[in-house]
C-alpha positions as CSV (number, residue, x, y, z in Angstrom):
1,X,-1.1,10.9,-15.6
2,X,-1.6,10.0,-11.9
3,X,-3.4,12.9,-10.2
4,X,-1.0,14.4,-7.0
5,X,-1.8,12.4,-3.6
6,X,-3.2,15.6,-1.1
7,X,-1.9,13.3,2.1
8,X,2.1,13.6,0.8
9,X,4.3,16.0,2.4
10,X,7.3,15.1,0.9
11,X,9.7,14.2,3.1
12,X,10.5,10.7,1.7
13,X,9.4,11.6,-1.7
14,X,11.1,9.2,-3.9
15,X,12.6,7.0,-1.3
16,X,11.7,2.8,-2.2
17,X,11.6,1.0,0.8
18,X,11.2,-2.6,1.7
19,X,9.1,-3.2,4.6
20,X,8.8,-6.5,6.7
21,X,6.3,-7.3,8.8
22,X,3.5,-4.8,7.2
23,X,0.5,-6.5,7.5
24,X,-0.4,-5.6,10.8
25,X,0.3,-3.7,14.7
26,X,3.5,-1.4,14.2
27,X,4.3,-2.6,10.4
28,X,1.2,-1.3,9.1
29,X,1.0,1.8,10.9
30,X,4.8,2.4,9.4
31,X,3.5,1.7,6.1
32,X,0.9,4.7,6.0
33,X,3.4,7.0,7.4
34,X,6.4,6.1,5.1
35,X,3.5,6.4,1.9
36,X,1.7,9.3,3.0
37,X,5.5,11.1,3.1
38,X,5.8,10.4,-0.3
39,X,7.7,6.8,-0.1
40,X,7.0,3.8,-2.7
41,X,7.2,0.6,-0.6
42,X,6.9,-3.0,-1.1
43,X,5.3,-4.8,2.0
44,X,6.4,-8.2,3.0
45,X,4.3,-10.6,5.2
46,X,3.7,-14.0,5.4
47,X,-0.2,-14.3,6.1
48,X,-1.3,-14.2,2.4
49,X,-5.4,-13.0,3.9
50,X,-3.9,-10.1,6.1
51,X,-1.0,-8.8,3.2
52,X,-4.3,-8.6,1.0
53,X,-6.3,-6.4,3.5
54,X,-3.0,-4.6,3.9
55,X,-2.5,-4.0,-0.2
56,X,-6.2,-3.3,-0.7
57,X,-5.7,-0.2,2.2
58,X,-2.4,0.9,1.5
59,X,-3.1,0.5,-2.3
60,X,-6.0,2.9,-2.6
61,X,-4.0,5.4,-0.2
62,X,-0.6,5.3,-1.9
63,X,-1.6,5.5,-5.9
64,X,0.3,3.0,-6.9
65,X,3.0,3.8,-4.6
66,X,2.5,0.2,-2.6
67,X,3.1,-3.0,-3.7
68,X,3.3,-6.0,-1.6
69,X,5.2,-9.5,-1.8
70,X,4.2,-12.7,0.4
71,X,7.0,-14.4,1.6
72,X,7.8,-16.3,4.9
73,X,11.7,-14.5,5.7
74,X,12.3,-17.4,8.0
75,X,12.8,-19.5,4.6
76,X,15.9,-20.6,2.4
77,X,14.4,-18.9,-0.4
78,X,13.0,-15.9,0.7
79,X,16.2,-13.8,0.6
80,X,16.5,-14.5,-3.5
81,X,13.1,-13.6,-4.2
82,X,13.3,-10.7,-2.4
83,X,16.4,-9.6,-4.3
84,X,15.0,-10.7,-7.7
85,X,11.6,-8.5,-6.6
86,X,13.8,-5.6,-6.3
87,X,16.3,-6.0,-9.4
88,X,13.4,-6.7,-11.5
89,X,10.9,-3.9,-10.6
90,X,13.1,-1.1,-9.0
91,X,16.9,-1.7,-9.8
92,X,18.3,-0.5,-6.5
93,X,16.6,0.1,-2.9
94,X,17.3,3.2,-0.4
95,X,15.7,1.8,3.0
96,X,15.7,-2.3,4.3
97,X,13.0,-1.8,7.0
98,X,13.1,-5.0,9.2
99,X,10.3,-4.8,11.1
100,X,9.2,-8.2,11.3
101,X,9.3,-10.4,14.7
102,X,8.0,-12.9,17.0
103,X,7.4,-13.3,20.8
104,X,6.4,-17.0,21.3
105,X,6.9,-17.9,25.1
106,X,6.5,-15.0,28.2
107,X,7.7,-17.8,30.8
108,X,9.9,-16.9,33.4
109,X,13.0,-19.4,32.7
110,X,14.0,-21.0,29.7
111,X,13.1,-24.2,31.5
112,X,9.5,-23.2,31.0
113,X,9.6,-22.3,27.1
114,X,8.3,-25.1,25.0
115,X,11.2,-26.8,23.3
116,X,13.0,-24.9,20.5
117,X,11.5,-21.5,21.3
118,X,15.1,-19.9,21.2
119,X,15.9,-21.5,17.7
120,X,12.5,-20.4,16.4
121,X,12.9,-16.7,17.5
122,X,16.5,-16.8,16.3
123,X,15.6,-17.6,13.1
124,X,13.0,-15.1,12.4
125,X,14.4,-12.1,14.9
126,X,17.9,-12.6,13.9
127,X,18.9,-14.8,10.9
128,X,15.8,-13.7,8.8
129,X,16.6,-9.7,9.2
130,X,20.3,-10.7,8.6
131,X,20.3,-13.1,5.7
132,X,18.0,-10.4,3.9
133,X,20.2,-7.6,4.5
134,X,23.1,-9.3,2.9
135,X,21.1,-10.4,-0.2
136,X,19.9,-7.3,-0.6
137,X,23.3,-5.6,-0.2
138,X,24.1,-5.2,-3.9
139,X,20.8,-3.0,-4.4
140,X,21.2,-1.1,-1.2
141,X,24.7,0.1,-2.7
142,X,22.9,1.3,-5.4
143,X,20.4,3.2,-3.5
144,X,20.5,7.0,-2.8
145,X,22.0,7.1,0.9
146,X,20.9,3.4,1.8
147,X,20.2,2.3,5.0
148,X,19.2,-0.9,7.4
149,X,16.9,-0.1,9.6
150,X,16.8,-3.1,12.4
151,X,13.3,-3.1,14.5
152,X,14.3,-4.2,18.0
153,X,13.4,-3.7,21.3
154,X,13.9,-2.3,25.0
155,X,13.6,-5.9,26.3
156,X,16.9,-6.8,24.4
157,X,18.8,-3.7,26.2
158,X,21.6,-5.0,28.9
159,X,20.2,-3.3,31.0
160,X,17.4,-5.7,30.4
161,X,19.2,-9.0,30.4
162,X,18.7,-9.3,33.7
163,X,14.8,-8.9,33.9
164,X,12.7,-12.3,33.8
165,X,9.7,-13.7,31.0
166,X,10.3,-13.4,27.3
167,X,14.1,-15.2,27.5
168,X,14.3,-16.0,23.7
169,X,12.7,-12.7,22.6
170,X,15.3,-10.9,25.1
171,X,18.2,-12.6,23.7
172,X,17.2,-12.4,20.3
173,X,16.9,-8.7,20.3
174,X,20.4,-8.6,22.0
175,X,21.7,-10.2,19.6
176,X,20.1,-8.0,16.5
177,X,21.1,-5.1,18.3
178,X,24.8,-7.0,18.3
179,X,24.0,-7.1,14.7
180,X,23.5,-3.8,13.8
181,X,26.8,-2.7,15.4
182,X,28.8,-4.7,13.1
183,X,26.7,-4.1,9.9
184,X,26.9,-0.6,10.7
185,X,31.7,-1.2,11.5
186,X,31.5,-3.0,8.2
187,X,29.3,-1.0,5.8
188,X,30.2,2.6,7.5
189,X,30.6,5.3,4.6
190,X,27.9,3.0,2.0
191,X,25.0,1.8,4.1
192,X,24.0,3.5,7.2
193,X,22.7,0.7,9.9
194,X,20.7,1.2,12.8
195,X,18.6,-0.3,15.3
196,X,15.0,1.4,16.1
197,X,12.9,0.3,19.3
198,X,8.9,0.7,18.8
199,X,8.4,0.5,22.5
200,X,5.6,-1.7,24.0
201,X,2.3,-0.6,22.3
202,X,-0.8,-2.1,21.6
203,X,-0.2,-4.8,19.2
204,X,-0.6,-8.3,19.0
205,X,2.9,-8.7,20.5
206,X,2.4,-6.1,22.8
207,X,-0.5,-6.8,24.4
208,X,-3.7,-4.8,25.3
209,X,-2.3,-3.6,28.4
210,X,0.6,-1.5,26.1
211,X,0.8,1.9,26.9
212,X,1.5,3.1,22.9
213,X,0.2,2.5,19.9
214,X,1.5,1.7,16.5
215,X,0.7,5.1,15.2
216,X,3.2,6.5,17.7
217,X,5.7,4.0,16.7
218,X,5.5,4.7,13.2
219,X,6.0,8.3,13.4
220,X,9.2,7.6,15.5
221,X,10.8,5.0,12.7
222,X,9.8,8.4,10.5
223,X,12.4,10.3,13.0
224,X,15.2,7.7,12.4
225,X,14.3,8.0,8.5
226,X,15.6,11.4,8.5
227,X,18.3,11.6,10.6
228,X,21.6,12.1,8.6
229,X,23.1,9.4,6.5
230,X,25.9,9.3,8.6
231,X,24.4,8.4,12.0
232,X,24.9,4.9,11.9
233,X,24.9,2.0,14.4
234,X,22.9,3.7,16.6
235,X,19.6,2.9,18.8
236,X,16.8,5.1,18.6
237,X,13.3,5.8,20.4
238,X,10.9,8.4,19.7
239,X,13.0,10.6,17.8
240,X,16.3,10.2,20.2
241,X,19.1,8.2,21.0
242,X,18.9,5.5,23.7
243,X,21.8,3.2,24.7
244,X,22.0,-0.2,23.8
């Protein structure tokens, strides 16, 4: 019999969660919050060294709450395996948590990004957190008050548009928040969808000069967690609303 864990508190006792991203910077730091709130999550990352640093942490601090899948989402297969991960071991899911991005070129004009920066940062910022929330649509619907949580960003604002560096990343977070509205029209009443916003903290993304940190982050995707199941296709930050 598994001994109770004195950092729970309960408020996502019972919750299973799929976490992108949770290797590192923000996804890690959501991790331990989710798990020490009483979540069981499976972690998804695609460096195989970090996601068994991140398993051998979260592990010990979870009691076998945490369990942890490699997969690169940018991949054909990586939506199946997911879904067969989640029919096999769990049988439904409550929370997609798609945390996972990239930033790969700061230059002022897409002129100066390297050739195929926007098609790289599509497919992992977009098409990845997309193509995985429609595999794992049938489990979601099976979950207890499912939702799709979309990580984004204040660059990909309108507001924002107009603002130079990080083009791609920009338009790809535009786009995800585009996402999340219609996910959130289409599903509304069975999967709640919304979009969260980290803010710029210190991460490998986000640079040392970052005013946050992940811990911060994390305990605002917490917020969002528990708002009710029928706010949907909203964008949050810290606990509030923010427009898109």
């Amino acid at each position: 019999m598994l001994r109770a864990d004195p950092m729970v508190t309960g408020k996502l006792e019972g919750r299973r969660i799929l976490l992108t991203g949770v290797s590192r910077g923000v996804g890690l730091a959501t991790a331990r919050v989710f798990l020490d709130e009483g979540a069981t999550v499976l972690g998804v990352a695609r460096d195989e060294l970090r996601l068994r640093n991140a398993r051998a942490e979260l592990g010990a601090r979870a009691l076998r709450r945490f369990e942890a899948l490699a997969l690169d989402l940018a991949s054909v297969d990586a939506p199946a395996r997911a879904a067969a991960w989640i029919g096999e071991r769990w049988g439904a899911l409550d929370v997609l948590w798609n945390n996972a991005g990239v930033m790969l070129s700061e230059a002022p004009t897409f002129a100066g990004e390297p050739t195929g920066t926007l098609e790289a940062t599509l497919a992992t910022n977009l098409m990845a957190p997309f193509r995985l929330s429609q595999a794992l649509l049938p489990w979601l619907r099976l979950g207890h008050e499912p939702r799709i949580v979309h990580v984004s960003s204040g660059a990909g604002t309108f507001a924002a548009l107009a603002e130079p560096n990080i083009l791609s990343y920009r338009v790809s977070k535009w786009a995800l928040n585009g996402l999340t509205q219609v996910q959130a029209a289409e599903l509304r009443g069975q999967i709640a969808v919304n979009a969260f916003d980290p803010g710029w903290v210190k991460t490998d993304l986000g640079g040392p000069r970052a005013p946050g940190t992940p811990e911060e982050s994390a305990r605002g995707g917490l917020a969002l967690l528990l708002e009710p199941f029928a706010t949907t296709g909203k964008f949050f930050k810290d606990g509030r609303e923010i427009p898109y």
